[in-house]
C-alpha positions as CSV (number, residue, x, y, z in Angstrom):
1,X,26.5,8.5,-50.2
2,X,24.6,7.9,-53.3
3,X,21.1,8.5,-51.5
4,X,22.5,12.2,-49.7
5,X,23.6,13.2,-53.4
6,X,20.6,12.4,-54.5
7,X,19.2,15.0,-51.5
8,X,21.4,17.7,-51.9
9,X,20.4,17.7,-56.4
10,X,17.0,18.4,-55.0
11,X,17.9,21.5,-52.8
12,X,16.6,24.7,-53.0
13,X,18.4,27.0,-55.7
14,X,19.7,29.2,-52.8
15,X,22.1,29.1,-51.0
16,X,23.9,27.6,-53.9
17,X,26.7,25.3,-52.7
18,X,29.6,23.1,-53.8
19,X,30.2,19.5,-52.7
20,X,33.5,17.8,-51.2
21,X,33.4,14.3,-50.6
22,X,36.5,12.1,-48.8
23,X,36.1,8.6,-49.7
24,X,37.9,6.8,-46.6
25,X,37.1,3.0,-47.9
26,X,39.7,2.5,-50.4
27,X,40.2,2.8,-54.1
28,X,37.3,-0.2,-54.9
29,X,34.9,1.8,-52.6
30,X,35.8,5.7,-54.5
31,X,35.9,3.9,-57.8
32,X,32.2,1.9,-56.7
33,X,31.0,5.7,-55.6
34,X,32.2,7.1,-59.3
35,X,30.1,4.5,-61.0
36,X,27.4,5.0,-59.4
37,X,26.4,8.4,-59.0
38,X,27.3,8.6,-62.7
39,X,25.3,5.5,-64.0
40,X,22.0,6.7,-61.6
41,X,22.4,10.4,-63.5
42,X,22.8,12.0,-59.9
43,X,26.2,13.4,-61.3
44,X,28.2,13.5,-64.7
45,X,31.6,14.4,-65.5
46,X,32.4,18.1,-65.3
47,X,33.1,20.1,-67.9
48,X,36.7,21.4,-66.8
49,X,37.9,17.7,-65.7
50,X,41.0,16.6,-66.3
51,X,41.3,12.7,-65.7
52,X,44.7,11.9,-64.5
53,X,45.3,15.1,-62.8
54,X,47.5,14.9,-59.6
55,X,45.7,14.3,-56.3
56,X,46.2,16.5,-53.8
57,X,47.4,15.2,-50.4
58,X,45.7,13.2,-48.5
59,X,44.5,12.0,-51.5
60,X,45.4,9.2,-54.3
61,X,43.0,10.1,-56.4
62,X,39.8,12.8,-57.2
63,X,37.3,12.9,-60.0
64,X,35.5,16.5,-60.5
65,X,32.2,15.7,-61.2
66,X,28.2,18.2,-60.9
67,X,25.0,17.5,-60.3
68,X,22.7,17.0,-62.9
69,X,20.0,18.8,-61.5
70,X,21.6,21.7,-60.6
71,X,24.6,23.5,-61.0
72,X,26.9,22.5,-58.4
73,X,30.0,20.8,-58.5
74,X,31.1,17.4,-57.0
75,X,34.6,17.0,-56.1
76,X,35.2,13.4,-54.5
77,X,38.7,11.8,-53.2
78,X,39.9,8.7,-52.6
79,X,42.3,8.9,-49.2
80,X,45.2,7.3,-49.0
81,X,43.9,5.7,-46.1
82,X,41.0,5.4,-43.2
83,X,41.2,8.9,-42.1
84,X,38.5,8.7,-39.6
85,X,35.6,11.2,-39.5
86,X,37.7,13.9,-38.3
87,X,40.3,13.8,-40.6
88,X,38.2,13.1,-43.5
89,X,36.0,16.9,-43.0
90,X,39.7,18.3,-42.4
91,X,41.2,16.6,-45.7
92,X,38.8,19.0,-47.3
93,X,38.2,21.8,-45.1
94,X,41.7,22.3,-44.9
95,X,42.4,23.7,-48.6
96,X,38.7,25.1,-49.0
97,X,40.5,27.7,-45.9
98,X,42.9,28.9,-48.3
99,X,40.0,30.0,-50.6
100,X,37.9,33.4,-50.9
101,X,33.8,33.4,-50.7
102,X,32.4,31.3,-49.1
103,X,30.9,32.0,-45.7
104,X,30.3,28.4,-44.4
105,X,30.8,24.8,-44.8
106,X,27.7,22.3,-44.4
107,X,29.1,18.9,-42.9
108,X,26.5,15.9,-43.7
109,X,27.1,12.1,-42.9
110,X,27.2,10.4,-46.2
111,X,24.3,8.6,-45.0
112,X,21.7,11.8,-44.1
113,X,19.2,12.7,-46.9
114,X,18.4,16.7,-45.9
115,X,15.3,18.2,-47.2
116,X,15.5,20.6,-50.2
117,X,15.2,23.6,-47.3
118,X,17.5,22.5,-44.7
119,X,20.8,24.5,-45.8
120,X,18.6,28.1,-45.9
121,X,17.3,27.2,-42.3
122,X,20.7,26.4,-41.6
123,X,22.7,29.4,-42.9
124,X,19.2,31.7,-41.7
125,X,19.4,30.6,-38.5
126,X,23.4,31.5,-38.1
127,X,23.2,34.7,-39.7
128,X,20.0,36.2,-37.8
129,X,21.5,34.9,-34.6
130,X,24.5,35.8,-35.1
131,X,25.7,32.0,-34.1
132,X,29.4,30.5,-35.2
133,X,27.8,26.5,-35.0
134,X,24.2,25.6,-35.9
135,X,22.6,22.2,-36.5
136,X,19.6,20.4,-37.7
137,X,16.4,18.5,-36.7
138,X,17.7,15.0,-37.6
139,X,14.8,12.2,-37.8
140,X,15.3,9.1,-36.1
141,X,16.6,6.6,-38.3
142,X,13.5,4.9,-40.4
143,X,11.3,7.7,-39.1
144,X,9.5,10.7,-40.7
145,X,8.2,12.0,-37.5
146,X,10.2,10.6,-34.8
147,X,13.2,13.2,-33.6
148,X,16.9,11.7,-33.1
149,X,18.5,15.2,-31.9
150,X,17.2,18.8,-32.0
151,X,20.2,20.7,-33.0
152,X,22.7,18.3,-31.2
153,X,23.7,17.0,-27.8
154,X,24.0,17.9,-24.4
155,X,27.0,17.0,-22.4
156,X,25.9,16.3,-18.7
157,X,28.8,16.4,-16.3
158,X,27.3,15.0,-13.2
159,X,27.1,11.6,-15.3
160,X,29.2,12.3,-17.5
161,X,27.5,11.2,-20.9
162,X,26.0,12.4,-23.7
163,X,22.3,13.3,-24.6
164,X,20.4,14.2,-27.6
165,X,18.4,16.7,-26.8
166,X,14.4,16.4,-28.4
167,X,15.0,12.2,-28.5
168,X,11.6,10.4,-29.2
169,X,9.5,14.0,-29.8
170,X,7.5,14.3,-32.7
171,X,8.6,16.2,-35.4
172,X,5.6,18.9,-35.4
173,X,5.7,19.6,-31.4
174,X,6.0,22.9,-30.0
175,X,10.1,24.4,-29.9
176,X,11.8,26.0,-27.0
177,X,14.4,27.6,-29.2
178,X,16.3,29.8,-26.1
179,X,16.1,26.7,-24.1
180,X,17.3,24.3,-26.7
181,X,20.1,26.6,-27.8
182,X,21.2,26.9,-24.1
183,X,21.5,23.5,-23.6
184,X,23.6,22.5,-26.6
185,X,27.0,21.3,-26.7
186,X,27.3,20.9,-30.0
187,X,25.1,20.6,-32.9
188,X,25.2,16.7,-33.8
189,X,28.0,15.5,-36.4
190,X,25.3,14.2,-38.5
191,X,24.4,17.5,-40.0
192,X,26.1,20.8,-38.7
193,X,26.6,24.3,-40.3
194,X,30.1,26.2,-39.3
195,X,30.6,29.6,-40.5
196,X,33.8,30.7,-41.7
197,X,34.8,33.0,-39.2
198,X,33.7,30.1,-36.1
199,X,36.6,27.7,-38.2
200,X,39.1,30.6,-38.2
201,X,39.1,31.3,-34.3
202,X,38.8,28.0,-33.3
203,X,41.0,25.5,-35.7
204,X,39.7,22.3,-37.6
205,X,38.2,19.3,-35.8
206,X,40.1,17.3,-33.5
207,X,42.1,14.2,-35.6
208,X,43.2,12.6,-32.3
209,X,39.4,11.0,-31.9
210,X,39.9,9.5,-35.4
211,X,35.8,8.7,-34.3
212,X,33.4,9.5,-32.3
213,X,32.8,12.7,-30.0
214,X,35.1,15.2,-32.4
215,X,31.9,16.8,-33.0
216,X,30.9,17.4,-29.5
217,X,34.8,18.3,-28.5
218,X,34.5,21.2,-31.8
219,X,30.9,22.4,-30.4
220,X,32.3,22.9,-26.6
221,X,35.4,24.7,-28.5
222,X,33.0,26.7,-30.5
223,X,30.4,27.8,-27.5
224,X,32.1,31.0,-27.0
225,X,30.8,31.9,-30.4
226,X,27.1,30.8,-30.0
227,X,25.6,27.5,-31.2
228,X,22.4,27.5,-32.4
229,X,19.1,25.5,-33.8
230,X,17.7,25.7,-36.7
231,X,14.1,23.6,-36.6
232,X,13.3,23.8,-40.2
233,X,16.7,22.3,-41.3
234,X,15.2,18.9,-41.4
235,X,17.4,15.9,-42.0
236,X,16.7,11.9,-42.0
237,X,19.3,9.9,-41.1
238,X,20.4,6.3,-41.2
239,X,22.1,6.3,-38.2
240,X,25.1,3.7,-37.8
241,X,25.2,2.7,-41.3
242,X,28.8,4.0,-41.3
243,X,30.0,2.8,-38.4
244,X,28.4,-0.1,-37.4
245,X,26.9,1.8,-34.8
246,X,22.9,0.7,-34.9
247,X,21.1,-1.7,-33.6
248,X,21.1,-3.9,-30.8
249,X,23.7,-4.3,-28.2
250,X,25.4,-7.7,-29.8
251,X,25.1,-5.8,-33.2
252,X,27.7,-3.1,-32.6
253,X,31.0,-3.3,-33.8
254,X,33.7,-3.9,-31.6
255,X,35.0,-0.2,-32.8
256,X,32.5,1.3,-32.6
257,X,31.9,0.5,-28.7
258,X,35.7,0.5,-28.2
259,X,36.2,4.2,-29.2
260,X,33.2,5.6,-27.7
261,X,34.7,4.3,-24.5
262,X,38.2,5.5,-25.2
263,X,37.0,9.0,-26.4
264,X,34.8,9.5,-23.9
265,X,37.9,9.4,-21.5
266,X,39.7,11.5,-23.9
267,X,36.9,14.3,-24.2
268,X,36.2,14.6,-20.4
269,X,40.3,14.6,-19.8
270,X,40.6,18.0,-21.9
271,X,37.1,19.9,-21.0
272,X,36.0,18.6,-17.7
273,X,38.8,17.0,-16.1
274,X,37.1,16.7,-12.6
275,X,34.6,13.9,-13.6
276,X,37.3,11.4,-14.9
277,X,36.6,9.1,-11.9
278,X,32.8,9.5,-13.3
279,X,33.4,8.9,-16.7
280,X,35.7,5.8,-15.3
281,X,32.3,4.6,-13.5
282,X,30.2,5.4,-16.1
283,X,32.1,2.7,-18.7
284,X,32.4,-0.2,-16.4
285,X,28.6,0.1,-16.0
286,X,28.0,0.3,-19.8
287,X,30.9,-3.0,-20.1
288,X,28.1,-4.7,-17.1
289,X,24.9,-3.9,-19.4
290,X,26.8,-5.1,-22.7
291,X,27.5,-9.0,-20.5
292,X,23.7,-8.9,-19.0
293,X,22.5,-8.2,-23.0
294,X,24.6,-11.1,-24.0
295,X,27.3,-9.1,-25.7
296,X,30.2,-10.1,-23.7
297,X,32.6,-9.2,-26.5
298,X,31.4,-5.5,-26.7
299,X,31.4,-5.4,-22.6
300,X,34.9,-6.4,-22.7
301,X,35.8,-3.7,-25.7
302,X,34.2,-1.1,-23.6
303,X,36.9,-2.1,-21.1
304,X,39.7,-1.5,-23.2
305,X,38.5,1.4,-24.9
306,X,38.4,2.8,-21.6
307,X,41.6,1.5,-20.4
308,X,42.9,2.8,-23.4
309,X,41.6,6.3,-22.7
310,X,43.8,6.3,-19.8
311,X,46.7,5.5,-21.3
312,X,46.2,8.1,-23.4
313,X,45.7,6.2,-26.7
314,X,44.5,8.4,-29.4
315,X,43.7,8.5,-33.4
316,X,42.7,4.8,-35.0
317,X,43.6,1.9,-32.4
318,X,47.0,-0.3,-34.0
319,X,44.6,-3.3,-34.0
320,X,42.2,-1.7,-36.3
321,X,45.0,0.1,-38.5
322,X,46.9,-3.7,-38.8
323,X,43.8,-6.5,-38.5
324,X,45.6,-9.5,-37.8
């Protein structure tokens, strides 16, 4: 998180922006943040703070901090527990809707580092085509010129998976933009700009996911009101450093694979209900490739996330809310 704040204190002076940050890790983890950003001078304490002012729910604590670069305010809270990805944009995003002036909210992975531009590309690109979701160029992670998603993914119903659309181009080749914006789903979680007006006819992200795919079920929701590309919002990412989610097949966390599966199940169940039996297919192959690249453990949580889907299972799994 420290690394994106340092990002976003480099950013072009317009559009000028405020930050919200949900701190899902616990009261060590917030307090850790705190220190840190303040000790590398990436924030200070604002002006106006009162320490020891009541936290809002979901929250059991906040500090109001700012940039020290530049004038906007940092406003980070501790949750009172894991609220998953979903729930963490919504703890926010949910109060900010009872607020005038602002036309937009930027959501970032704590782990992407935008460049100074990205937000104006971002905000241009929804405003001149007149789109309701718009996302990024994200950089493969521990690349400067490889592509991990242009704009976002690309939900293919025949096998019913995912795809991140531009995977593996380089960063300077030639852009379809009709043909990329046609083919989106949804702008990728990792850094997507919704307008106001997209969140007010469509609702908040979808808690039930807790993670994985809320981003892609918001996108399908928001498609009625045009998603588009924006290929001068650039934005590195470390992907999986939140999740668990990099890396090689044994290297994945057993929640990570195990709510991919489930959700999967869950997503295709509410938009495309005809491919189930696919979907079905499609894990039990993935659980085959995790055993035949020796990660037996993450074939057999691929089982149970899927199994889990159909029972209909949703938010965070009792066995990761109650370790034993």
């Amino acid at each position: 998180m420290a690394h994106c704040l340092a990002a976003l204190s480099a950013a072009s002076p317009s559009p000028g922006f405020d930050i919200f940050i949900c701190e899902n890790g616990g009261l060590p983890a917030f307090q850790a943040l705190v220190q840190r950003v303040i000790q590398e001078e990436i924030c200070r304490a604002a002006v106006e703070e009162a320490r020891g002012e009541a936290a809002p729910d979901p929250f059991v604590a906040i500090r109001r901090l700012e940039l020290v670069l530049r004038r906007s305010k940092v406003t980070i809270g501790c949750a009172n527990e894991n609220l998953g990805y979903a729930g963490g944009v919504n703890a926010w995003l949910r109060p900010l809707m009872g607020c005038e002036g602002w036309k937009g909210v930027w959501i970032l992975n704590p782990d992407a580092e935008p460049a100074g531009d990205a937000l104006g590309a971002l905000v241009a690109r929804a405003e001149a085509g007149g789109k309701g979701m718009v996302g990024s160029t994200i950089l493969e992670a521990g690349s400067e010129e490889v592509v991990r998603f242009r704009g976002g993914l690309q939900w293919r119903k025949l096998s019913a998976r995912s795809v991140a659309i531009g995977l593996g181009e380089r960063l300077g080749a030639p852009v379809d933009l009709p043909a990329i914006e046609r083919a989106m789903d949804s702008p990728s979680g990792a850094s997507m700009y919704v307008t106001r007006r997209c969140v007010d006819q469509i609702g908040l992200m979808d808690e039930s996911y807790f993670l994985f795919f809320e981003d892609l079920d918001w996108g399908v929701r928001a498609k009625k009101l045009g998603l588009g590309y924006a290929s001068a919002s650039v934005v590195a990412h470390r992907r999986g450093t939140t999740t668990g989610s990099a890396g090689r097949s044994a290297a994945l966390s057993r929640l990570a694979v195990y709510l991919l599966h489930r959700n999967a199940i869950h997503f295709v169940r509410r938009h495309y209900p005809w491919t189930l039996p696919l979907r079905i297919i499609m894990s039990i192959a993935y659980a085959f490739r995790f055993v035949l690249n020796r990660a037996p453990r993450n074939g057999v949580a691929a089982l149970e996330g899927m199994t889990a889907g159909i029972r209909g299972e949703t938010g965070a799994p009792s066995w990761h809310r109650n370790p034993s």
